[in-house]
N, CA, C and O of each residue as an XYZ file, in Angstrom:
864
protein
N      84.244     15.744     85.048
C      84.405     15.950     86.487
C      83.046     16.307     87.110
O      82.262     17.178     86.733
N      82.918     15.378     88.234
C      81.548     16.070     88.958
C      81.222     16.922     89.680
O      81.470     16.604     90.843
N      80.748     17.936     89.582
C      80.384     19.193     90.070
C      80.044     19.075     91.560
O      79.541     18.038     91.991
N      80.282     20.005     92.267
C      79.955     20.278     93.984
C      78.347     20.260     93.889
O      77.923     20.204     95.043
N      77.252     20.287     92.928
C      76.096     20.490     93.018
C      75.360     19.120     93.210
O      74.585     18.801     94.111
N      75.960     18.113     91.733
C      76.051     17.089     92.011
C      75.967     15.789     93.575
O      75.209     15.117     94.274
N      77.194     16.118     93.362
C      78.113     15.806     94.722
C      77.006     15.673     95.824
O      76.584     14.597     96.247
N      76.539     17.076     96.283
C      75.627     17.512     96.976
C      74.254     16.521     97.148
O      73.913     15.843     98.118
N      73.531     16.724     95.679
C      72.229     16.030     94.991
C      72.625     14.398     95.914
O      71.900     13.877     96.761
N      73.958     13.884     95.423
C      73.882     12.553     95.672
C      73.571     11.907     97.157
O      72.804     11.019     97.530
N      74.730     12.948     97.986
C      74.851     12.648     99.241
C      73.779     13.086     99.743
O      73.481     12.460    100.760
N      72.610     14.405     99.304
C      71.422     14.016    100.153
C      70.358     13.389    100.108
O      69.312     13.537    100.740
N      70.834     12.248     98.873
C      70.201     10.794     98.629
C      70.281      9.512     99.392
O      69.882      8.394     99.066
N      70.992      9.988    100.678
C      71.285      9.089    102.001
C      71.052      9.418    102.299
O      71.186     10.640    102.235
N      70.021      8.517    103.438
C      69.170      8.460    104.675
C      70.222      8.851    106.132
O      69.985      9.635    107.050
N      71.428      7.967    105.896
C      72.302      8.424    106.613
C      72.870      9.596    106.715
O      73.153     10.100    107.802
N      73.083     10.119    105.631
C      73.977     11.365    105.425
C      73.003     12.545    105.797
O      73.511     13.583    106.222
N      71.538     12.449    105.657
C      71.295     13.215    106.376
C      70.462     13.396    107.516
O      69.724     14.366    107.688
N      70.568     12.662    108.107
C      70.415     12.174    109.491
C      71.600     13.056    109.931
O      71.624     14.243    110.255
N      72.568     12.139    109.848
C      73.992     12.921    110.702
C      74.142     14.296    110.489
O      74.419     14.909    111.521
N      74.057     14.900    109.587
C      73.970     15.920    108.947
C      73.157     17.113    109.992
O      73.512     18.025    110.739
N      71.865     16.492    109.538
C      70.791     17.191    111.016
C      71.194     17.407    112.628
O      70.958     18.434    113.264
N      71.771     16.360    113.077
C      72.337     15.950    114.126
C      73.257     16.982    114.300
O      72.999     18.000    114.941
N      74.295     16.761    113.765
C      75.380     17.653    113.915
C      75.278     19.203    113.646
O      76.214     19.928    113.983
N      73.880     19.845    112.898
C      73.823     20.946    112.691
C      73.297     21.676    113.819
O      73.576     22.847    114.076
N      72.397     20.811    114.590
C      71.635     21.062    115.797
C      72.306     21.012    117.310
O      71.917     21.312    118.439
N      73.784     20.358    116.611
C      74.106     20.732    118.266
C      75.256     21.827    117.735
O      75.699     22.551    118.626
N      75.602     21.962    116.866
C      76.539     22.750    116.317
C      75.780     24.179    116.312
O      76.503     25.140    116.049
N      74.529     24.419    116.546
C      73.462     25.633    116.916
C      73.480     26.058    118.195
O      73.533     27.232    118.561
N      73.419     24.802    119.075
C      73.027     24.970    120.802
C      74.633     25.040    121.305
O      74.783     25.773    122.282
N      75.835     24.411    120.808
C      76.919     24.829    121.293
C      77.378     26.431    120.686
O      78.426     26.833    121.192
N      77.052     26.910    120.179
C      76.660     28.725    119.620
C      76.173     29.304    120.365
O      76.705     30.357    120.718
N      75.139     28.952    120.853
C      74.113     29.134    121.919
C      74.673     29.515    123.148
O      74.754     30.584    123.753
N      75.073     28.253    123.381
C      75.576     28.279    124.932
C      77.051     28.919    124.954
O      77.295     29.377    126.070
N      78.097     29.079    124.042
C      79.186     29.627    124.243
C      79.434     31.013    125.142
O      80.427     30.879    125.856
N      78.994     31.888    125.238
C      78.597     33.051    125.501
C      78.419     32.977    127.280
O      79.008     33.669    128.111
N      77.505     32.001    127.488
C      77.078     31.622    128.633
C      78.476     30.599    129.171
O      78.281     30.368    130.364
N      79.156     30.250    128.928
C      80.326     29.182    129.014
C      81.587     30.584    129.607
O      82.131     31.021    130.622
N      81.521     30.731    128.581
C      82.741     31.836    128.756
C      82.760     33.045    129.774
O      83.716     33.608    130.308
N      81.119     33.312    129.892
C      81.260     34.385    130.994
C      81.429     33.469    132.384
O      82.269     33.878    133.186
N      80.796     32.436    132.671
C      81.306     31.503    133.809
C      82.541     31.437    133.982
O      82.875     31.614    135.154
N      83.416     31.235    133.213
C      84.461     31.193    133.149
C      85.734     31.625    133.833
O      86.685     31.146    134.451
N      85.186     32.957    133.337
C      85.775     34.356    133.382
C      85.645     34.927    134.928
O      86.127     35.973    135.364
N      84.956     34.068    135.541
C      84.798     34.285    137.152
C      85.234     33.495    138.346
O      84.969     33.565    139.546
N      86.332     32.372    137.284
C      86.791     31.804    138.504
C      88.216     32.068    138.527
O      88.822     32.678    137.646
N      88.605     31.688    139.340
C      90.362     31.924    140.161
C      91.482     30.410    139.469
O      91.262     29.206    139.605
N      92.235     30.855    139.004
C      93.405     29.084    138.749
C      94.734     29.665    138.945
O      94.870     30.888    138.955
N      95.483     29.062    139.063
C      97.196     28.767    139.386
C      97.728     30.077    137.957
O      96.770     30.478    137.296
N      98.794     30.517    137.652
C      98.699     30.870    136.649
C     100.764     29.990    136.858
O     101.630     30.056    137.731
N     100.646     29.291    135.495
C     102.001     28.810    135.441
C     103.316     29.973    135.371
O     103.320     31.185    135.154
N     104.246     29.129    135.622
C     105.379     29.397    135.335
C     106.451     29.313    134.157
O     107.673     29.268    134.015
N     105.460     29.317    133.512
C     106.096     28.976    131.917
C     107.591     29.258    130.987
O     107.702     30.121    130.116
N     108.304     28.626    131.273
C     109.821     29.266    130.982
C     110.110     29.619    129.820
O     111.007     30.454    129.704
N     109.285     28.975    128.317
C     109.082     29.173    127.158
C     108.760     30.964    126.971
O     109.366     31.900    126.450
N     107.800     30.838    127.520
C     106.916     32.567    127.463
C     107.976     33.397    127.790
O     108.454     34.214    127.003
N     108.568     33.117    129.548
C     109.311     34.163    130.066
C     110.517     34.393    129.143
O     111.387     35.207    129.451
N     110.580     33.499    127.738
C     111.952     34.288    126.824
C     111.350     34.834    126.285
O     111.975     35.856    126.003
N     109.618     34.891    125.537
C     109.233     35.947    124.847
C     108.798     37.211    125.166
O     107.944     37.307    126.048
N     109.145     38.037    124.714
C     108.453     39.286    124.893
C     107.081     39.297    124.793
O     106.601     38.552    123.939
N     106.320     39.975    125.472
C     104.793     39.753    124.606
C     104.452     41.084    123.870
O     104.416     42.252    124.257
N     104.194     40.433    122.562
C     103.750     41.166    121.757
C     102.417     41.409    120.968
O     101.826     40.339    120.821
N     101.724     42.522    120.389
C     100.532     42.074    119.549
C     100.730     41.702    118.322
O     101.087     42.486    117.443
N     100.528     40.530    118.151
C     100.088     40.318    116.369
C      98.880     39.735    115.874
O      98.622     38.828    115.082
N      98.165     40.590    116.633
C      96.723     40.212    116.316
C      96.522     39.960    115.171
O      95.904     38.956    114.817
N      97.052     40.906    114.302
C      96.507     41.059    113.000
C      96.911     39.966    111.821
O      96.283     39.818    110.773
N      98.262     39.131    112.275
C      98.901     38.437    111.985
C      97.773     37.153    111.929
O      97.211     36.665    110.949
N      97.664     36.780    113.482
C      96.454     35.718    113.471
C      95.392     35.541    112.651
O      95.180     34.561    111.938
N      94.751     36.483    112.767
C      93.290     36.438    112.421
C      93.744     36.893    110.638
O      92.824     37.225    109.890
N      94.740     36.872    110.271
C      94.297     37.133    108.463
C      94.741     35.218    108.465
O      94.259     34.401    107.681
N      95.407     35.019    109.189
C      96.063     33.184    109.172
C      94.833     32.658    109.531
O      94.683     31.569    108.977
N      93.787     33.002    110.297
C      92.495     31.632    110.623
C      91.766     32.004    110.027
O      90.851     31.208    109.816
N      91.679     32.999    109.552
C      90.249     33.415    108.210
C      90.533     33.411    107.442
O      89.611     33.721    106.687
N      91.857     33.137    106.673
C      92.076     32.834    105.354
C      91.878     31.382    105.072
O      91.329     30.917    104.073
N      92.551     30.519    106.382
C      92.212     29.205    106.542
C      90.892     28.563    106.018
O      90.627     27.721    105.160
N      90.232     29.260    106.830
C      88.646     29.166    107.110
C      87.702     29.425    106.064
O      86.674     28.770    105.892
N      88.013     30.230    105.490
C      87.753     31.133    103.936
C      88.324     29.409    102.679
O      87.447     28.868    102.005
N      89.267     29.072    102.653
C      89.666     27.599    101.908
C      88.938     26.258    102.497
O      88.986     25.188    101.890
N      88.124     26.460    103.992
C      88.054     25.192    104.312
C      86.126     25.295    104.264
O      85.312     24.455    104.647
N      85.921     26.501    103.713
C      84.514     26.411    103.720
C      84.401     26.360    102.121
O      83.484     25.666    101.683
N      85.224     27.013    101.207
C      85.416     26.468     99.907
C      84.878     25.185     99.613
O      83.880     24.870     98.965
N      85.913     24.356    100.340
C      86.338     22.618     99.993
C      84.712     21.909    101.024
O      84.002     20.963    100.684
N      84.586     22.696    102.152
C      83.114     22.335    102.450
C      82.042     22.100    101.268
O      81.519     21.020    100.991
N      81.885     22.988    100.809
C      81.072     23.151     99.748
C      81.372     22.613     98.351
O      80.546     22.449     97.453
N      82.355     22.424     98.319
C      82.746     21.574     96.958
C      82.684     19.923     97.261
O      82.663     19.020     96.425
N      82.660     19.812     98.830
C      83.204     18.584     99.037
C      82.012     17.818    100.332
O      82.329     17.797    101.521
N      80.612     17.219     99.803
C      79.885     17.081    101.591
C      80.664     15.955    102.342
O      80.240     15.563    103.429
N      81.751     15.446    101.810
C      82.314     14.265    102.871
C      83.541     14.989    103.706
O      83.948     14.627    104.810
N      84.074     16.186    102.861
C      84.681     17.110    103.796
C      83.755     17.806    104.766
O      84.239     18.121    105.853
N      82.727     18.037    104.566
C      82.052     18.885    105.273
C      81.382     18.382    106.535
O      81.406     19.108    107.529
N      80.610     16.850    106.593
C      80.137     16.388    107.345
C      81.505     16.316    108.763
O      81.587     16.726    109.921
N      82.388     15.545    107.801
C      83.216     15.340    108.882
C      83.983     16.712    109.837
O      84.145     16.866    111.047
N      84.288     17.451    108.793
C      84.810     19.335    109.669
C      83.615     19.361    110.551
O      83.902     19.062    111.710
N      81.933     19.721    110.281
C      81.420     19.752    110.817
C      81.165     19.323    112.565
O      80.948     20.070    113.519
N      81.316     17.540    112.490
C      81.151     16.545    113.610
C      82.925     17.182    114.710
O      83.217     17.280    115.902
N      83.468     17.387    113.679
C      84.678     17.398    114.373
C      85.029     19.148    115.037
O      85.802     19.300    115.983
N      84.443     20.126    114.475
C      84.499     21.302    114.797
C      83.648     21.703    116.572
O      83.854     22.482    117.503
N      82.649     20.605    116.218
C      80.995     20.352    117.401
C      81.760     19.529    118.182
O      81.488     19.859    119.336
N      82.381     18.846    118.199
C      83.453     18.433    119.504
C      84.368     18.374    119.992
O      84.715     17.888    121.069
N      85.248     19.270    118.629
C      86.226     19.900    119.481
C      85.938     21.207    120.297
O      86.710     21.674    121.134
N      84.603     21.787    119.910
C      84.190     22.841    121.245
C      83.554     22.264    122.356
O      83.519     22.939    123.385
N      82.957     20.950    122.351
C      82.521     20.209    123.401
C      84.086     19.843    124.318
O      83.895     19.801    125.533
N      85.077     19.668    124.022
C      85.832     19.077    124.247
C      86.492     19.757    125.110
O      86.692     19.535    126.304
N      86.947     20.921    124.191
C      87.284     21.968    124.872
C      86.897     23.044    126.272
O      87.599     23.791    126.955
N      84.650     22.507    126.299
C      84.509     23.147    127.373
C      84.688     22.078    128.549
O      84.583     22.400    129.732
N      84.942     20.895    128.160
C      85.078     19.736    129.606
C      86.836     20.208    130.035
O      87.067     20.445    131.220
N      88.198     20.331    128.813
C      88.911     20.939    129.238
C      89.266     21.845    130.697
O      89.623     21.757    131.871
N      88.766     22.981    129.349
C      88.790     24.059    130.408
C      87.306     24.034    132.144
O      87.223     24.789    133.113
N      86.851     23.374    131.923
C      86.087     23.559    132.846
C      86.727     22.651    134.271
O      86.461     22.997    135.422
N      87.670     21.355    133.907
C      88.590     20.642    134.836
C      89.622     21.711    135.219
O      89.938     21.719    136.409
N      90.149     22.531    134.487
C      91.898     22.902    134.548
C      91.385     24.576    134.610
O      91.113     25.168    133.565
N      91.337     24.922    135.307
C      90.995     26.456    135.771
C      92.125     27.152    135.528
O      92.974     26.930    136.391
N      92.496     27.973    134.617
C      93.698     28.266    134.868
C      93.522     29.803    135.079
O      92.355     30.169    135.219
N      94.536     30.807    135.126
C      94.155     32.241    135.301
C      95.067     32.555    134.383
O      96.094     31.884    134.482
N      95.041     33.856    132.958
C      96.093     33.692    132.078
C      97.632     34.230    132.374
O      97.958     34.602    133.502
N      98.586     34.234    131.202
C      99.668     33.954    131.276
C      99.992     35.488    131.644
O      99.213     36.407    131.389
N     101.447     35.676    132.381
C     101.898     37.273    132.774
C     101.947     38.162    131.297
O     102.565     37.589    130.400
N     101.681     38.770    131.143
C     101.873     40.127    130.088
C     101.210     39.880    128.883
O     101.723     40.306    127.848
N     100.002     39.174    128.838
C      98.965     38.768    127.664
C      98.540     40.095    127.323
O      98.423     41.088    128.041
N      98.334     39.935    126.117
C      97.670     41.066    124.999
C      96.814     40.864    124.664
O      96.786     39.900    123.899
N      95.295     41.671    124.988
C      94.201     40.841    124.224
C      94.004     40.442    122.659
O      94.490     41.267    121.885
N      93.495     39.533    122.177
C      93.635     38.940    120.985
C      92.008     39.460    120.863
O      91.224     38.738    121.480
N      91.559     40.329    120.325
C      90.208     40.423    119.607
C      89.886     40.308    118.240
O      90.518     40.912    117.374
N      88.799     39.457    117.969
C      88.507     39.498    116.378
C      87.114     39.624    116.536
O      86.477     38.896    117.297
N      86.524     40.674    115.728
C      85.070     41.140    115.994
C      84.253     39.545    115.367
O      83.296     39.006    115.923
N      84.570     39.316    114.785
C      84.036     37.494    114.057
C      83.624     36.547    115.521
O      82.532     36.268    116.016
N      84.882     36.253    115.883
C      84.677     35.372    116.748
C      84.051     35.854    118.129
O      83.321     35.161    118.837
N      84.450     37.136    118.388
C      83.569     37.864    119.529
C      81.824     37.695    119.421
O      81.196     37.501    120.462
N      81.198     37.772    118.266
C      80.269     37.475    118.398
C      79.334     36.409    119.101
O      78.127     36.511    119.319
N      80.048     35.530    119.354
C      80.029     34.255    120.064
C      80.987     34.431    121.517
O      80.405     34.249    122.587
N      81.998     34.675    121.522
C      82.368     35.154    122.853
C      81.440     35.703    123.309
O      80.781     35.192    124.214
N      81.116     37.094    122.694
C      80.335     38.094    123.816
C      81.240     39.423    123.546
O      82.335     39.332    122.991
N      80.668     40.728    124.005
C      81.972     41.627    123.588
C      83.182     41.479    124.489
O      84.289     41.743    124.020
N      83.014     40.930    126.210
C      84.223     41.290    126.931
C      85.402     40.146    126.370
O      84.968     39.160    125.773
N      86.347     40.237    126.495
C      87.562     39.626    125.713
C      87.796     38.682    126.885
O      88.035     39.203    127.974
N      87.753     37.291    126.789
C      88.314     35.956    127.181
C      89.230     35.823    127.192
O      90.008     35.876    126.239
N      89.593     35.448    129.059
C      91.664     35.210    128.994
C      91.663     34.071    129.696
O      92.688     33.646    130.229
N      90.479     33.450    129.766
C      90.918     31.986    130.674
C      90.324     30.782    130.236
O      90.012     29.852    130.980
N      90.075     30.848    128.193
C      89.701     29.410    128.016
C      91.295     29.256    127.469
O      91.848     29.353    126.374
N      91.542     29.083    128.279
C      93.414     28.117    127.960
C      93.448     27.199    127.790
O      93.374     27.001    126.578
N      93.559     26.004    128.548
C      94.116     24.559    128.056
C      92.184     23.763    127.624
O      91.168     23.681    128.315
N      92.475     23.374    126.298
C      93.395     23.639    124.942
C      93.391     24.909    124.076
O      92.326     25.526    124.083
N      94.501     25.465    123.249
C      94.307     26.290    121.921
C      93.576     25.881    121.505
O      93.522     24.680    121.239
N      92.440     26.960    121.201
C      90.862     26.516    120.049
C      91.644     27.171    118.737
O      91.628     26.690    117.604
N      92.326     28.370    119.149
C      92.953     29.257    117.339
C      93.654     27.920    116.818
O      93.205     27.471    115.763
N      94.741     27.204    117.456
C      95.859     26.029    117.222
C      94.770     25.275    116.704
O      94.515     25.278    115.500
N      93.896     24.417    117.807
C      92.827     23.493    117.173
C      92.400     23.630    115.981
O      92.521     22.738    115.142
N      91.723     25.015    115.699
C      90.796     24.886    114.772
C      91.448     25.035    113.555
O      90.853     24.884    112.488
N      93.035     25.418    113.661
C      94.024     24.725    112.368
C      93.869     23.381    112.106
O      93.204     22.808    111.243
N      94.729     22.882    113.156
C      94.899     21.641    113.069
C      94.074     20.255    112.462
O      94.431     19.246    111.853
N      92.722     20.806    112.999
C      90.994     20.141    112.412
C      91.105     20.168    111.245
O      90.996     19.076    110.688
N      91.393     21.533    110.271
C      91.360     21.993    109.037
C      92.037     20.660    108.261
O      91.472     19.823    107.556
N      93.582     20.777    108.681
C      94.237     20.137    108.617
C      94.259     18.320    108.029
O      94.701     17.665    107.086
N      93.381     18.093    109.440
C      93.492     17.012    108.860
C      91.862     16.314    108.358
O      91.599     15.145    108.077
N      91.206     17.190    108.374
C      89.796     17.157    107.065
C      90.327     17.499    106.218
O      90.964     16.501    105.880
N      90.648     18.568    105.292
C      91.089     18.969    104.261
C      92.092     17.787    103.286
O      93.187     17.379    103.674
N      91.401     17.353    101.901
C      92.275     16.359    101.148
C      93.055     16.734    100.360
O      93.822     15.926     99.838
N      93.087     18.141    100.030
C      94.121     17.974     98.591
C      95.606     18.435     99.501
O      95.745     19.145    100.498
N      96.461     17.782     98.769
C      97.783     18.234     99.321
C      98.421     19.540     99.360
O      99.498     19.739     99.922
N      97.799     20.349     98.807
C      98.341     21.777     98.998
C      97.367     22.346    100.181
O      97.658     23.088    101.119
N      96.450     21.913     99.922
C      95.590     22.487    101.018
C      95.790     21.898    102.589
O      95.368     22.473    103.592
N      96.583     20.527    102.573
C      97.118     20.241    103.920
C      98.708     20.760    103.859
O      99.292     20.799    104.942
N      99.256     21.057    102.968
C     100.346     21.985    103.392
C      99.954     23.136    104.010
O     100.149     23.165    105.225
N      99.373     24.246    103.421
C      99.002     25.293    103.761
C      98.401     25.484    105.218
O      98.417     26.579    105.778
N      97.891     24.381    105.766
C      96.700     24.479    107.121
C      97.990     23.993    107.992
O      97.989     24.538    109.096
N      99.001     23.181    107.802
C      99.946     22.712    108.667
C     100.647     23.815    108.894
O     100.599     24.150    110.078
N     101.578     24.832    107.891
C     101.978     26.127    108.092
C     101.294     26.076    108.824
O     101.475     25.425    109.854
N      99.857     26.994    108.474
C      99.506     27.679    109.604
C      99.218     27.587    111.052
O      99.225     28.507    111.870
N      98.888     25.968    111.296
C      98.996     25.398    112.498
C      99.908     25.985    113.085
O      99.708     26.827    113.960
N     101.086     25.604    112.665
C     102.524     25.957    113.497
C     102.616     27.595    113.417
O     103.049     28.131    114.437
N     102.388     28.139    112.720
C     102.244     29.762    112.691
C     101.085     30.540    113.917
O     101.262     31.519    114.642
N     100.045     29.746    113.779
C      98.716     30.416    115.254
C      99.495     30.158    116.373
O      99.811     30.977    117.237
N      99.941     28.385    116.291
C     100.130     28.301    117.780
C     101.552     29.124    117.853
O     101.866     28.798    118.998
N     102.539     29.905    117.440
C     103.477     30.235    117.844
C     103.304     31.588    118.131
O     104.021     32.220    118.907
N     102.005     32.203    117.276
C     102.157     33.557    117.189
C     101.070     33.572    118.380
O     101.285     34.598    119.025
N     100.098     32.929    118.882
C      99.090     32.869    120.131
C     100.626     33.475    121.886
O     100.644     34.387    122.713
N     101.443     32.426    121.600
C     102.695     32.259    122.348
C     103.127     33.375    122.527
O     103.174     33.938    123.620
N     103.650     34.016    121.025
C     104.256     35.427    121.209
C     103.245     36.711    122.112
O     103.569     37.553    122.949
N     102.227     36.442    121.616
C     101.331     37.628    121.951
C     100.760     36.781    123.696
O      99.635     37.185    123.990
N     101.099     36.197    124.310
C     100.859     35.481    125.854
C      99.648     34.819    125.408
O      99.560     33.700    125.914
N      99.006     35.014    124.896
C      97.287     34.635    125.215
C      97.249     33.387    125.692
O      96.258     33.143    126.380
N      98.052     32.482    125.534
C      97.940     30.773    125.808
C      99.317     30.198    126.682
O     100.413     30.740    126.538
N      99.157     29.316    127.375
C     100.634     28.904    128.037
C     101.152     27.824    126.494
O     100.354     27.377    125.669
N     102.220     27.685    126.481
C     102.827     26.447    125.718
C     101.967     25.191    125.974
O     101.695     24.653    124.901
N     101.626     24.765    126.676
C     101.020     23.395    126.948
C      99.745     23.455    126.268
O      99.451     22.500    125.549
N      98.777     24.624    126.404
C      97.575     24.819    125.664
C      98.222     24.510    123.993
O      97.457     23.735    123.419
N      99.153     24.830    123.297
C      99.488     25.260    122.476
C      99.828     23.538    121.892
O      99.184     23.077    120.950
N     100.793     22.818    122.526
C     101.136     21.893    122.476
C     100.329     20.818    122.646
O     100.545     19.925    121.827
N      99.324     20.565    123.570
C      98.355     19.429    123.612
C      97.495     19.649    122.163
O      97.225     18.662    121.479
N      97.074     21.046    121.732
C      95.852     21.338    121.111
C      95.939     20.119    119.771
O      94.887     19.654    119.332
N      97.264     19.692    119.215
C      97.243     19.037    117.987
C      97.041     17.376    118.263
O      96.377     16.691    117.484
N      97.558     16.932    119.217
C      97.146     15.759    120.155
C      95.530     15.525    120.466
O      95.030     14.406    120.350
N      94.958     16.395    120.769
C      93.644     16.511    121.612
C      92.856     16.450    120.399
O      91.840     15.756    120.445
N      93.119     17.006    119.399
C      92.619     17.620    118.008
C      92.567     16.158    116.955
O      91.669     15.854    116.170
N      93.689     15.502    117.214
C      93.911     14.160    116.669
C      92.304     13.214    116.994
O      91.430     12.661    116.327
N      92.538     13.402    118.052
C      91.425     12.410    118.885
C      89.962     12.934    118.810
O      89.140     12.310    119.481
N      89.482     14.117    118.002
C      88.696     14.468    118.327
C      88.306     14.200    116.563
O      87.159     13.783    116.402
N      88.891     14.339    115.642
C      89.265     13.910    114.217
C      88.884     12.812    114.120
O      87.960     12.549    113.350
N      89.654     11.601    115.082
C      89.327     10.499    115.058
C      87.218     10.048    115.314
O      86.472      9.353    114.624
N      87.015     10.685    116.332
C      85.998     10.565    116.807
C      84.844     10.991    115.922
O      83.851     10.322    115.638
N      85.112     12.072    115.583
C      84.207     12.453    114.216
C      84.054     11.597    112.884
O      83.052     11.519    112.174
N      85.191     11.019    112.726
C      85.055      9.777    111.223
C      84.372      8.656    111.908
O      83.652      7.819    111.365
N      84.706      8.743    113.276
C      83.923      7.448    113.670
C      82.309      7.582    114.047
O      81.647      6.545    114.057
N      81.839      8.512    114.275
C      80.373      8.843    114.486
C      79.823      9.441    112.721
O      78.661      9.846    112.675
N      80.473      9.469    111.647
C      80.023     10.136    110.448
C      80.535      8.557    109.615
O      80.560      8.461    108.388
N      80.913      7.412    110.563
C      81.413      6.336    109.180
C      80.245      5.977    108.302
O      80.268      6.110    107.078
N      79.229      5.516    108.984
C      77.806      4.717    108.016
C      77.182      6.007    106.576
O      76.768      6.190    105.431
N      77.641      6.625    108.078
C      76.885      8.373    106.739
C      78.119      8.152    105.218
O      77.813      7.754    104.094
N      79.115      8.453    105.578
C      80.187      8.261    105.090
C      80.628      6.755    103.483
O      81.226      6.848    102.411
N      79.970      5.674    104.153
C      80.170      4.568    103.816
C      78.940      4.366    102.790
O      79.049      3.600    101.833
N      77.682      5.151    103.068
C      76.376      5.134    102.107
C      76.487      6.195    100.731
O      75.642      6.536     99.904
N      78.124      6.583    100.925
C      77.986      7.526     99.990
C      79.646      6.912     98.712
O      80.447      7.717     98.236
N      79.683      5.718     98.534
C      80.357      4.511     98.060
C      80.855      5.633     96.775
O      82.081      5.723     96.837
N      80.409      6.328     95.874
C      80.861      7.356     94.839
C      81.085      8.253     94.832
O      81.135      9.012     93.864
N      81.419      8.579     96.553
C      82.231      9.944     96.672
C      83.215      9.986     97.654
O      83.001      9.739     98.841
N      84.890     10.466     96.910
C      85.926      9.735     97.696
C      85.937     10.896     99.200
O      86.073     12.113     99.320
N      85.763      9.986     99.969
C      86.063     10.563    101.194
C      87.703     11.076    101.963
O      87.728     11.580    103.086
């Protein structure tokens, strides 16, 4: 069996592979960058806040804690298989860098203001990139839902796309319970996420295709 070191050695024996590679690390830096600056803009404008009939049966509750052991455990298996795997990785990569691109053209069309009786959702991890004040209006799409869903469908071995599908359906329900997101954020995110999956195999194919002895 060939080793992740291997693996590694080969694929950065393409011209392609690391080209794209570079590419994608460099905007995957400046969208880091700029997040911070995104979100406090954000956070200063006025939107509709729905009427969501789904929510108004839930109570809102915190399960913060619930979430964040579900996307960092995720995350914790999908940086594993990163590293064991550079054709998993290129592609999570391309696809992680635009589903936050994606997400700020989203939210930057659809202003929304958040849902009645939200609980803040803090995770000192991801705050670092937020910023410390806590974000209640990047709503439509779920990035927690998304950044399952991505896992999802990069990730090859079959237990490991069982496990990321659970949890898909587990963020986006438990995001719901605790208000932070309307249903529709929740519901587009695996749709939107599809297309953004798609888009990434299609900007990483040549990289992808120069690497003929490692199954993608």
């Amino acid at each position: 069996m060939v080793g992740y070191k291997e693996k590694w050695s080969y694929a950065w024996s393409s011209i392609n592979f690391k080209k794209i590679l570079a590419v994608g690390l460099i905007l995957l830096i400046a969208v880091l960058i700029y997040l911070p600056f995104f979100f406090d803009t954000i956070e200063q404008r006025e939107g509709p806040v729905f009427n969501d009939f789904i929510l108004n049966l839930i109570p809102a509750t915190n399960v913060s804690n619930f979430v964040f052991a579900i996307i960092w455990s995720m995350a914790a298996l999908t940086i594993v298989r990163c590293i064991q795997h550079p054709t998993i990785f290129i592609v999570f990569l391309w696809g992680f860098v635009l589903m936050s691109l994606s997400r700020m053209v989203s939210i930057s069309l659809f202003p929304l203001n958040p849902p009645i009786g939200l609980i803040e959702l803090k995770d000192p991890l991801s705050n670092t990139f937020y910023g410390s004040k806590f974000i209640t209006k990047d709503l439509f799409y779920s990035g927690h839902t998304a950044s399952q869903v991505l896992m999802f469908f990069c990730l090859r071995k079959q237990s490991d796309k069982r496990l990321t599908f659970i949890a898909s359906i587990l963020v986006g329900i438990l995001v719901l319970i605790q208000h932070v997101h309307y249903t529709i954020d929740v519901v587009m995110a695996p749709i939107l996420t599809y297309v953004v999956y798609l888009l990434a195999k299609k900007i990483t194919s040549n990289a992808l295709k120069s690497l003929p002895n490692l199954k993608v």
